[in-house]
Each structure stands twice: as structure tokens, then as C-alpha cells.
C-alpha positions as CSV (number, residue, x, y, z in Angstrom):
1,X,0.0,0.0,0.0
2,X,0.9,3.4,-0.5
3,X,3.0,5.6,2.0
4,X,0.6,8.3,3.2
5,X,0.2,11.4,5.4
6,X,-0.9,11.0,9.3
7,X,-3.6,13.1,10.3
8,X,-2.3,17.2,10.9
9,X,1.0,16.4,8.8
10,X,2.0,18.3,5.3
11,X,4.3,17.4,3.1
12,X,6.7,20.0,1.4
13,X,9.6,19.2,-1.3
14,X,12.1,21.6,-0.8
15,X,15.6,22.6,-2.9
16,X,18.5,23.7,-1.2
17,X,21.1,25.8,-2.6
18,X,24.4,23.8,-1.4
19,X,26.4,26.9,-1.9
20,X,24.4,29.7,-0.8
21,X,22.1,27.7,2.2
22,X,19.1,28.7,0.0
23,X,15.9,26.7,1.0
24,X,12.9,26.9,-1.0
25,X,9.6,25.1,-0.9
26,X,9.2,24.2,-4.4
27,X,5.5,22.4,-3.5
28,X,3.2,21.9,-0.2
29,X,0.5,19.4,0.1
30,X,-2.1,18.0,2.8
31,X,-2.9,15.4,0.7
32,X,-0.3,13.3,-0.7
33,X,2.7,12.3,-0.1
34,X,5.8,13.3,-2.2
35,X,8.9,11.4,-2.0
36,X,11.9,10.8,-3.9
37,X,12.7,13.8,-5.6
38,X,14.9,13.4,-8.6
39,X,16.4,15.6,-11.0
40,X,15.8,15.8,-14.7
41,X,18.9,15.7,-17.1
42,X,18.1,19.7,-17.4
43,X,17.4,20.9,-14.4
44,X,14.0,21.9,-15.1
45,X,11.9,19.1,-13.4
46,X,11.9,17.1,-10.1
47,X,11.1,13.2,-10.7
48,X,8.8,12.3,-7.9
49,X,6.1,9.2,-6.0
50,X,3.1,10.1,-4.1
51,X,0.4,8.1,-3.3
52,X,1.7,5.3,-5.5
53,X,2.3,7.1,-8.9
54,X,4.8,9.5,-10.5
55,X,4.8,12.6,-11.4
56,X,6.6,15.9,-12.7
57,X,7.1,18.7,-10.6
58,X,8.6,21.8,-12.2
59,X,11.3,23.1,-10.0
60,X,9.4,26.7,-10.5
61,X,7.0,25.4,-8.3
62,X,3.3,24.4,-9.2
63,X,1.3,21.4,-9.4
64,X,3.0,18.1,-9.9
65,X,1.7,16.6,-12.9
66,X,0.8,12.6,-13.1
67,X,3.3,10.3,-15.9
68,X,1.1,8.3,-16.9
69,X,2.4,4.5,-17.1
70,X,-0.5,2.3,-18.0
71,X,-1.3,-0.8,-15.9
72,X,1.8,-0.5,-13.8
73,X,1.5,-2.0,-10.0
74,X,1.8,0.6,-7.6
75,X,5.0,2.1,-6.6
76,X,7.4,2.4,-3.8
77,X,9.8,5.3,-3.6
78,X,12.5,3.4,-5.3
79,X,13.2,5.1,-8.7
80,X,16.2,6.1,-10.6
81,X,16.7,8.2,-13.7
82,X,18.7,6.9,-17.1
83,X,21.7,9.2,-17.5
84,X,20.6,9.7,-21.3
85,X,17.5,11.4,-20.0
86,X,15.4,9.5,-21.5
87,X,14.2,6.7,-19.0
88,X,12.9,5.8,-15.5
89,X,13.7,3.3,-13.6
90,X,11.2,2.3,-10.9
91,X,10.6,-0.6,-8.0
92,X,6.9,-1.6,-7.7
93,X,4.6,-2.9,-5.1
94,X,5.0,-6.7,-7.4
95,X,8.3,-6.8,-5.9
96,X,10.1,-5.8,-9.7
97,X,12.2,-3.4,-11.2
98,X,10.5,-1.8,-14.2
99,X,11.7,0.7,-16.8
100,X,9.9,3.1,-18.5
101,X,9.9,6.1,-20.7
102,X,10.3,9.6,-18.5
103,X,7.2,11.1,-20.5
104,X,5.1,8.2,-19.8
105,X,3.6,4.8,-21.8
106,X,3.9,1.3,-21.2
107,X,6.6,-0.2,-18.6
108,X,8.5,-2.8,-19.2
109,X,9.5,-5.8,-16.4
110,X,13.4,-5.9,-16.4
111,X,13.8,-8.9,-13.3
112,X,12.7,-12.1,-13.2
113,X,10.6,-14.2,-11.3
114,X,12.2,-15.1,-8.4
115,X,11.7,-15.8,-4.3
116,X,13.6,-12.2,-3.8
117,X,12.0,-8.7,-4.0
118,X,13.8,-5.6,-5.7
119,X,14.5,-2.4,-4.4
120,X,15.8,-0.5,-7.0
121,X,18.6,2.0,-5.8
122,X,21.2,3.1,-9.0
123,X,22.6,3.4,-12.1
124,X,26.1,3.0,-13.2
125,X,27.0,6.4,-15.1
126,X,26.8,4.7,-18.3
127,X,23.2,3.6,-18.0
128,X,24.2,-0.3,-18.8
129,X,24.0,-1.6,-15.1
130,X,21.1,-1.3,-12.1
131,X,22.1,-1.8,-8.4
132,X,19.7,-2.9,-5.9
133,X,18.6,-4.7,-2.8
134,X,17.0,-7.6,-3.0
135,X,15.6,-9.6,-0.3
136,X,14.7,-12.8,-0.4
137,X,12.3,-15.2,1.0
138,X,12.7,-19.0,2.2
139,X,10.2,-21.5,1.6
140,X,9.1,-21.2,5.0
141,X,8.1,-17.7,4.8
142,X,11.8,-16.2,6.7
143,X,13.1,-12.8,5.1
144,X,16.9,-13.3,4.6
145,X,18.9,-10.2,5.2
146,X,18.8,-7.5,2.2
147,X,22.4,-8.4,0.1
148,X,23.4,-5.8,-2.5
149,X,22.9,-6.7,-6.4
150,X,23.1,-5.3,-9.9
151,X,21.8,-6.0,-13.3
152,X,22.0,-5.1,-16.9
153,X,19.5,-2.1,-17.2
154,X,17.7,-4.0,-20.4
155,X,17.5,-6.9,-18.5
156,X,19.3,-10.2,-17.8
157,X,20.7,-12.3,-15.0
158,X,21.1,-10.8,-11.7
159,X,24.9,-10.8,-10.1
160,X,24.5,-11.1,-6.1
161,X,27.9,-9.0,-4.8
162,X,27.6,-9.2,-1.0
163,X,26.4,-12.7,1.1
164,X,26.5,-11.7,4.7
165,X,24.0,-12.5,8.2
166,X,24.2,-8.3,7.9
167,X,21.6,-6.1,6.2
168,X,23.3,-4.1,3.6
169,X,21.4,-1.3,1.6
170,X,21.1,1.8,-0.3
171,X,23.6,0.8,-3.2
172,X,24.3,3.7,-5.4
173,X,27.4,4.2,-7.8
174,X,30.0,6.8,-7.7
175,X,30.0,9.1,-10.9
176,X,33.3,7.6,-12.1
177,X,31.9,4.2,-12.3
178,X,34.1,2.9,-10.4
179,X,32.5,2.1,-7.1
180,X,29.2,1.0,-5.4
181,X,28.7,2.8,-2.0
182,X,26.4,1.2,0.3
183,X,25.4,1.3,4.1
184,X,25.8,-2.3,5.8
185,X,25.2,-3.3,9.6
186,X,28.6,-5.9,8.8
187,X,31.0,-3.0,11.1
188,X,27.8,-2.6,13.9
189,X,28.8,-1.8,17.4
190,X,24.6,-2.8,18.1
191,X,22.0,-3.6,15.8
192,X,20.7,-1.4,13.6
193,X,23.3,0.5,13.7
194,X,25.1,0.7,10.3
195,X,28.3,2.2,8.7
196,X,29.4,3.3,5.3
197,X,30.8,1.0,2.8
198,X,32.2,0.8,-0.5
199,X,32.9,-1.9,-3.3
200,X,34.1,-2.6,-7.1
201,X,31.4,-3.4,-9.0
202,X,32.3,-6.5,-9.3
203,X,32.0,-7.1,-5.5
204,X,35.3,-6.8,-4.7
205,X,37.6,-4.6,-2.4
206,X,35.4,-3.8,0.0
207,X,36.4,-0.8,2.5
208,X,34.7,0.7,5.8
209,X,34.2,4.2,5.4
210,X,33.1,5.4,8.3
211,X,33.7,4.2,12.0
212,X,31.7,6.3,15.0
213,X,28.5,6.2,17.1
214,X,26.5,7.9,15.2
């Protein structure tokens, strides 16, 4: 089901100027809520979910406006933009990653059918390869801790890069390619408590980046 606001709560996306400490409410709404704000390729647009759909919001402010995407399954707030521009990426409520034109029509299933669901978190700068999370489920119903994957973009067999009793998540790539940075509970002083990694994309070399209490 999709995320949505408690009773009294509002939900604003916001832009922040990283050099000048600029914060602006770009939109403000009682009714839905936004998550997941991406950037267009331009500039122009923020890529967003509410209420189990995308839409466009112009970063000018205004109303966001619906991408329409067919019979797609609801979505989570897992959704990545192409690097061409071009494309979304999106994790739905069926458990798969999906890609889709950014203007909207008909998605299209890019993982398999498998006891393991998808949470889609980047794109290697060259649009060719998809990390994620997956999850997956033994035959007696027990969740196995979230390992780190990635896959070809259009498709194909899955390559598992971590296989630890930790939860590791939130796999994105560094702009050169040439890493995957992820969180992982594998350097916890108590659970739930999780550091900064990073890896080769081919799994290898992994290093702790960060070490404190926080």
C-alpha cells in the first residue's frame, strides 16, 4: 500500500542551494505524499512518487503533474533516472524493477521471477547496469537479510555482490563508475546500527568508510 500522510502532517519538497544555504519550498500538500525527488537531465523538473504514482514537478514550483504509465503495480519510492535522459527506472509494489519512458507509456518488467523482492537504488553512469537490494524469502516464509545486487539495465541475469548474516542497503554508484557505496550493519557496534561501505562493482575490495556512534 501506498505511504501516506498522518492526520495534521504536510508534506513540502524543498531545494537547497548547497552553496548559498538557500531553502525553497518548491510544493506543499495535505494530501499526498511526495517522496523521492529526482532531477531531470536539465534541471527543469523534479522526478517524484506520491500516493503510488509519479509525477513531474517543475522546479518553479506548481502542481506536480501525473506520468502516466499504464497498468503499472503501484510504486514504492525506489526510482532512478537513465543518465541519457530518456528513461525511468522504478521498483513496484510486485516486488520488480520496471523501466519506462520519462514522458510516460507502457513499462516494461526488467527482473525475473524469483523468491527475492527488488528495491531499486542506482545506475552506473553509463546507463548499462542497475544496483539494488534484494531480499529474499525461504520456503518457510523467513526474510533473509537484504544483500546488495546489480543488473544489466535492459534486462538479464542478476549478479549477487555481497552474502553476509548483515543487512546491507542503499547501493548507489560513484560518478566515475568505479564504485558502489552502500550502508551495511557488517561494522555494527549494536544492531541497527550501520556504517558506510564501498565496493568494485564487481564485488570486490570492500572498505569501511566510516567508523563512530552515530
Amino acid at each position: 500500500m501506498p505511504r501516506t500522510l498522518a492526520a495534521g502532517q504536510r508534506c513540502r519538497v524543498r531545494v537547497l542551494d548547497v552553496d548559498t544555504g538557500e531553502d525553497r519550498v518548491v510544493h506543499e500538500s495535505d494530501r499526498v505524499l511526495y517522496e523521492a525527488p529526482n532531477w531531470t537531465a536539465d534541471g527543469r523538473w523534479l522526478i517524484i512518487n506520491g500516493d503510488g504514482h509519479l509525477f513531474r514537478l517543475a522546479v518553479s514550483g506548481g502542481e506536480p503533474q501525473r506520468i502516466e504509465l499504464g497498468d503499472l503495480p503501484a510504486l514504492n519510492n525506489d526510482h532512478v533516472l537513465s543518465p541519457d535522459g530518456h528513461h525511468i527506472y522504478l521498483s513496484a509494489d510486485d516486488g520488480h524493477i520496471h523501466r519506462a519512458p520519462l514522458t510516460g507509456g507502457p513499462a516494461t518488467r526488467i527482473t525475473h521471477d524469483e523468491d527475492r523482492l527488488h528495491f531499486l537504488h542506482g545506475v552506473s553512469p553509463d546507463g548499462a547496469t542497475l544496483a539494488y537490494v534484494g531480499v529474499e524469502r525461504l520456503a518457510d516464509g523467513t526474510w533473509l537479510p537484504p544483500n546488495v545486487f546489480v543488473l544489466p539495465s535492459r534486462g538479464g541475469p542478476a549478479t549477487q555482490l555481497t552474502d553476509d548474516e548483515h543487512p546491507d542497503d542503499g547501493a548507489e554508484y560513484s560518478p566515475d563508475g568505479r564504485w558502489i557505496y552502500f550502508n551495511s550493519e557488517r561494522g555494527r557496534t549494536r544492531p541497527g546500527h550501520a556504517q558506510l561501505f564501498r565496493m568494485r562493482p564487481d564485488g570486490g575490495g570492500v572498505e569501511q568508510l566510516t567508523d563512530d556512534e552515530r
